[in-house]
C-alpha positions in Angstrom: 22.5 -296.0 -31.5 21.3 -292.9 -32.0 19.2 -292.0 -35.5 18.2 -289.6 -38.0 17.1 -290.6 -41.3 17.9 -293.6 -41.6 15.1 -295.7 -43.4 17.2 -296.8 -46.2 20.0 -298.8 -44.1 18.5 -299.3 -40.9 17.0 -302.9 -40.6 20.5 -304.0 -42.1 22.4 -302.8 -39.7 19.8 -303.9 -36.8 19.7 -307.2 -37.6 23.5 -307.3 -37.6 23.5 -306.2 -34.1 20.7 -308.8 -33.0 23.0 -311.2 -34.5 25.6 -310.7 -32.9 27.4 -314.1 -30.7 27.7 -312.2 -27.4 24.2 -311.5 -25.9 23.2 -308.4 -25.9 21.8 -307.1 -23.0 20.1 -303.6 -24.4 19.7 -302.2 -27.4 18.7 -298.4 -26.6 17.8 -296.1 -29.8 17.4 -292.6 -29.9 15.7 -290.5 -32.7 16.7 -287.8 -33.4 13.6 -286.2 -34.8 13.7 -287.8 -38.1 11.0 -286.7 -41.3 11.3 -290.7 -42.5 10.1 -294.0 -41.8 12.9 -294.7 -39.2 10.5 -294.6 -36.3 8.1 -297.0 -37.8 11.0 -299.2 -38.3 12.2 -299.0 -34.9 9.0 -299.2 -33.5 8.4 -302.4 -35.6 12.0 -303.6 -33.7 10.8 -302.5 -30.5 7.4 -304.6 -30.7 9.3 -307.9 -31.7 12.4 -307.5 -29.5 11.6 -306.6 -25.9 15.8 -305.6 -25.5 15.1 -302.8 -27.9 14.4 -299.5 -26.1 13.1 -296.3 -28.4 13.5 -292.8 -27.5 12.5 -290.1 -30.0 13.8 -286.2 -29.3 11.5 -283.7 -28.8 13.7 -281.5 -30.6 17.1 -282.0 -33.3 20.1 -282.2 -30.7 22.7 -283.0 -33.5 24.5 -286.2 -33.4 27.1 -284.8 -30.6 24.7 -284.2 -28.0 22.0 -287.0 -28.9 25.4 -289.3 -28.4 26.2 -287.7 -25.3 22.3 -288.3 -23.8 22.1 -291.8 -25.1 25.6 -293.3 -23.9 24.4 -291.8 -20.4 20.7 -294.3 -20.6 22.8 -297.5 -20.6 22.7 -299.6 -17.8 25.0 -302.5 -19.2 28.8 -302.9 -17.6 29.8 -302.6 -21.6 28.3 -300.2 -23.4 29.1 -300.3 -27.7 28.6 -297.2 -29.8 26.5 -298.0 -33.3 25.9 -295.6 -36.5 22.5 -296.5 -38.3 24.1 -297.6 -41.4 27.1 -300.0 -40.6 26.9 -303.7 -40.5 28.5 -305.0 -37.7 29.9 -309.1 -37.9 28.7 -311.3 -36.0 31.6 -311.5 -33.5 32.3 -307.7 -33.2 31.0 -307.7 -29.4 32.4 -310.8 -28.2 35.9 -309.8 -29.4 36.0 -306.5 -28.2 34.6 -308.1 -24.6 37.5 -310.9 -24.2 40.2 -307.7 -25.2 38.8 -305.2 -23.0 39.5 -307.5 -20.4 38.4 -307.7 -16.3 39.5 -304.0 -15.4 42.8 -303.3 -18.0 41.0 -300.7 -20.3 38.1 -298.9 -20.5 38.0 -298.1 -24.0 38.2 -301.0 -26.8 37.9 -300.5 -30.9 38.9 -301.7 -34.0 39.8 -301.4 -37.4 36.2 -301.1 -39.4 36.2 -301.1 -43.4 34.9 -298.0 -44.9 33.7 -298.3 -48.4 31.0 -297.8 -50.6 30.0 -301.6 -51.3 30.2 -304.2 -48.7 33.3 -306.4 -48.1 35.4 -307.4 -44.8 38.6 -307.4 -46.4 40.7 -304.5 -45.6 41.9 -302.9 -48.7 45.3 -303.4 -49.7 47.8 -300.8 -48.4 46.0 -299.9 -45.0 47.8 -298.4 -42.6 45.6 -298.0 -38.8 45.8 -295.0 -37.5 48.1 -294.4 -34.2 45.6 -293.7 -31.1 48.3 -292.5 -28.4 46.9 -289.1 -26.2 49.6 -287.6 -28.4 48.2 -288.1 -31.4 45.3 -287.5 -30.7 45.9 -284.0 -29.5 44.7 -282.7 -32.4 42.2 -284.8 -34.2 40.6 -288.2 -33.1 41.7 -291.2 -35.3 39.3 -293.3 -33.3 35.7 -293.0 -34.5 33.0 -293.5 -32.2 30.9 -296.3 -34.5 33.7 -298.8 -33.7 34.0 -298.4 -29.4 33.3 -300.7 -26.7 33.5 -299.0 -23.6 32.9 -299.4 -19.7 29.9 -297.8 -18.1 31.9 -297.0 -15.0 34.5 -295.0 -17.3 31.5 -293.0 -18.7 30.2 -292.1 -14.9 33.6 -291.0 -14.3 34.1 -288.4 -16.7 34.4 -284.7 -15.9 31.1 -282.6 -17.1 31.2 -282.5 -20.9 27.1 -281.6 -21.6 26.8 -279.3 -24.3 29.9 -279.1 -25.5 30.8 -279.2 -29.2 33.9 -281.3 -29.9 33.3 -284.8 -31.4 32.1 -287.1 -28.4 34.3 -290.1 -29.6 37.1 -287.7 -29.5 36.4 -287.0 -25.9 36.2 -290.3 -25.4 39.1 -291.5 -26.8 41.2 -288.9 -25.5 40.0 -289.7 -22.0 41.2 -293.0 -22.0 44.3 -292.5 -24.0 45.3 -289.9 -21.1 45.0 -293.0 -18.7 46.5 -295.2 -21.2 43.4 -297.5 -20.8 42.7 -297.9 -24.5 43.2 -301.0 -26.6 42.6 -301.7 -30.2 41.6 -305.0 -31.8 43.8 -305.1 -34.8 41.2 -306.9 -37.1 37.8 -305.2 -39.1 34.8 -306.0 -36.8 32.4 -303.6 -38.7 31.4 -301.9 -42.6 32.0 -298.7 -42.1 29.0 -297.5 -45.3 29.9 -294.7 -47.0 26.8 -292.9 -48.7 25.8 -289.4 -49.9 24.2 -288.6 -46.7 26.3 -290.4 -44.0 27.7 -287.7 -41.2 31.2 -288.3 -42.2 30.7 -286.5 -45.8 27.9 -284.4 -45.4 30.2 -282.7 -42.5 33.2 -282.8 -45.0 31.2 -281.1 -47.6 30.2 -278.5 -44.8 33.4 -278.0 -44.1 34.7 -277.2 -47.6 31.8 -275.3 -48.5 32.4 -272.6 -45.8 36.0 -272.8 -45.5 37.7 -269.1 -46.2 39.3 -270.1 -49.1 41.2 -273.3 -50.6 44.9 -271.7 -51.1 47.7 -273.7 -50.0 48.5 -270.7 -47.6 45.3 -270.2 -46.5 45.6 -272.3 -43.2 48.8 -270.6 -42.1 47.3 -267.4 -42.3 43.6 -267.5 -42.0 44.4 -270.3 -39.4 46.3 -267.8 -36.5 42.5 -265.7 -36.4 40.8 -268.9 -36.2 43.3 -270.4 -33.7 42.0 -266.9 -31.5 38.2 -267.4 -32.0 38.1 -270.8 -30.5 40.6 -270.0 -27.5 37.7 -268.3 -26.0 35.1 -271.0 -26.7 33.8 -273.5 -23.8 33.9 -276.4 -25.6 37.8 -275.3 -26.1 38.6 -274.6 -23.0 36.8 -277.7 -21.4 38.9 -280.2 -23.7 42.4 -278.6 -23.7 41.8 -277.6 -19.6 40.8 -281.6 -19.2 44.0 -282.2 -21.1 46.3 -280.1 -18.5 44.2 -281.7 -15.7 45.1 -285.0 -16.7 48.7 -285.0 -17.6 51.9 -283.8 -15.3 55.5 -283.1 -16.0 55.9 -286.7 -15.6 53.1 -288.3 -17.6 52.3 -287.2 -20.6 54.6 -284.0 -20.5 54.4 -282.8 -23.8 50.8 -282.4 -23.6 50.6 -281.2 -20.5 53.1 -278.5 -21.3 51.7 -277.5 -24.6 47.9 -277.9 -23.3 49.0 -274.8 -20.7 50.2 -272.8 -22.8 47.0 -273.2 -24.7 45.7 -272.0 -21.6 47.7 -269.1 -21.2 48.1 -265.6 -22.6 50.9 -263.6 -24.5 53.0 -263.4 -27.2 55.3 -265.4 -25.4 53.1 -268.6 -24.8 52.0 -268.3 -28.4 55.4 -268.6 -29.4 56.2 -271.1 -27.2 53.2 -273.2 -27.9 54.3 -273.7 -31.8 57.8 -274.3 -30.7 56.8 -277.4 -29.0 54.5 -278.6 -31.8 57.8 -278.3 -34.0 59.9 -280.3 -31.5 57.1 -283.2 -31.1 55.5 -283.0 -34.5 56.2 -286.6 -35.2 54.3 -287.3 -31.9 52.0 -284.8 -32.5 51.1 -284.1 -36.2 48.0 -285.5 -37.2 48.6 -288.6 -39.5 49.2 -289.3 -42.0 51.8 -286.9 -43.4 54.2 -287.1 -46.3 56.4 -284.2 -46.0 60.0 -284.0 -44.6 62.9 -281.7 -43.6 61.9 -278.3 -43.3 58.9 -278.2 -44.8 57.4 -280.3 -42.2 59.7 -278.4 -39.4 56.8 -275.5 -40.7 54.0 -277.3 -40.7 54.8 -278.4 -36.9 55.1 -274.8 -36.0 52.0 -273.8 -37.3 50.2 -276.5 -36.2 47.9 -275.4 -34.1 46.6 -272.7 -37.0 46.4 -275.3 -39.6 44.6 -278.0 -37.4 42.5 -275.6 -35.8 41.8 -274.2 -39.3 40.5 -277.3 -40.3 39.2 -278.7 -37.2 35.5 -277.6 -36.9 34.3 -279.1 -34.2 35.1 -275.9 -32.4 34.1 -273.2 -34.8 31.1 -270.7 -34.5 30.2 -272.5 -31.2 29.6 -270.9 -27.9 
């Protein structure tokens, strides 16, 4: 778990944890340099819990990077991801143990139920998310606060230290890549959504330096973001990972489309949203609602609209 902040929902989510019918080997917290009463509280967990383990930064790494440093400190087989604000149930970690399985996959999650009040009924309509390599090519539609994963899977993955992209993207993608991901098609977890929980404040961040909110705005404004991040790190190490992975034979698409992200000219370029068009139902972040040619477009400009959107690469070295 890694914390910042949190006074106002952490025992709750905590005690749900403690609670939990598989025992829990570890439960390693790292602050993130928080102004409240969080550290008291964990330090108050700490003293009554000998598996609870407090770190506290010496500095604010962001939630990316203090993720990144804390999944590393485990020393379990199974290591599960926690926000400071959720509630897990009681048999989120024994589920996600027996479908994980001896060796299978390395990555289990679940369906979680995000709302403002707390319930465990999913609301009526859901639809899950897809979580093929595909689809997530793009965007992650597998958050982080919901992952079981294996410790020998972590060790194995290629340098990713300072980079800026979403760590349960990586993480997903990764695993997806080696089809080695498995989802447990029932709510384990509330998801609480608050004024100042990561997912909105980053939305509001998003919007309130966005160029501009026209309809058209991400086709055009989108191509001279698309160039900015090609020559980002953090770009280049998760779309080069991509090519690495995948071959003309497995995964294909992506490992043709993930070159030509990787390759210069007016030619590649074209090229590039060409293939996005072809495989846009594979591809497309989800969900969509247009048809015909109007999604033909969007597919072709997909990687200036996503990238428009997708900030997790933006004004990052």
């Amino acid at each position: 778990m890694c914390t910042y902040n949190g006074e106002k929902f952490l025992r709750e989510q905590m005690d749900s944890i403690l609670a939990q019918t598989y025992p829990i080997h570890e439960i390693i917290v790292c602050d993130d340099c928080s102004t409240d009463g969080t550290m008291d509280i964990l330090q108050e967990y700490a003293e009554r819990h000998p598996i609870v383990r407090v770190i506290q930064n010496s500095s604010n790494k962001g939630c990316n990077q203090n993720f990144h440093d804390t999944l590393y400190l485990a020393a379990g087989d199974y290591i599960a991801i926690s926000d400071q604000d959720d509630i897990w149930f009681p048999q989120k970690i024994e589920t996600q143990v027996q479908a994980i399985g001896t060796g299978s996959y390395d990555i289990c999650f679940s369906d979680t139920i995000a709302s403002t009040t707390y319930t465990k009924q999913l609301p009526a309509g859901y639809k899950p998310l897809p979580f093929a390599a595909e689809t997530l090519f793009f965007r992650n539609t597998v958050p982080g606060h919901t992952m079981l994963l294996r410790r020998e899977f972590l060790a194995g993955l290629p340098d990713w230290d300072n980079m800026t992209f979403f760590y349960d993207w990586w993480l997903a993608m990764n695993a997806a890549l080696e089809d080695s991901i498995i989802k447990c098609d029932m709510p384990l977890s509330w998801h609480r959504l608050h004024d100042q929980s990561v997912i909105l404040t980053t939305g509001k961040s998003m919007v309130a330096i966005r160029d501009n909110n026209s309809a058209i705005a991400p086709y055009i404004w989108g191509i001279g973001h698309y160039f900015k991040v090609r020559r980002l790190r953090s770009w280049r190490c998760f779309y080069g990972n991509i090519h690495d992975k995948t071959s003309p034979t497995r995964h294909p698409v992506l490992h043709e489309i993930s070159g030509l992200f990787l390759t210069n000219g007016l030619t590649a370029l074209f090229r590039q949203s060409y293939l996005c068009m072809k495989y846009r139902r594979e591809i497309y972040p989800l969900p969509h609602t247009a048809q015909g040619l109007v999604f033909a477009l969007r597919g072709f400009f997909a990687p200036f609209i996503c990238f428009y959107y997708n900030y997790s690469f933006r004004f990052q070295p």
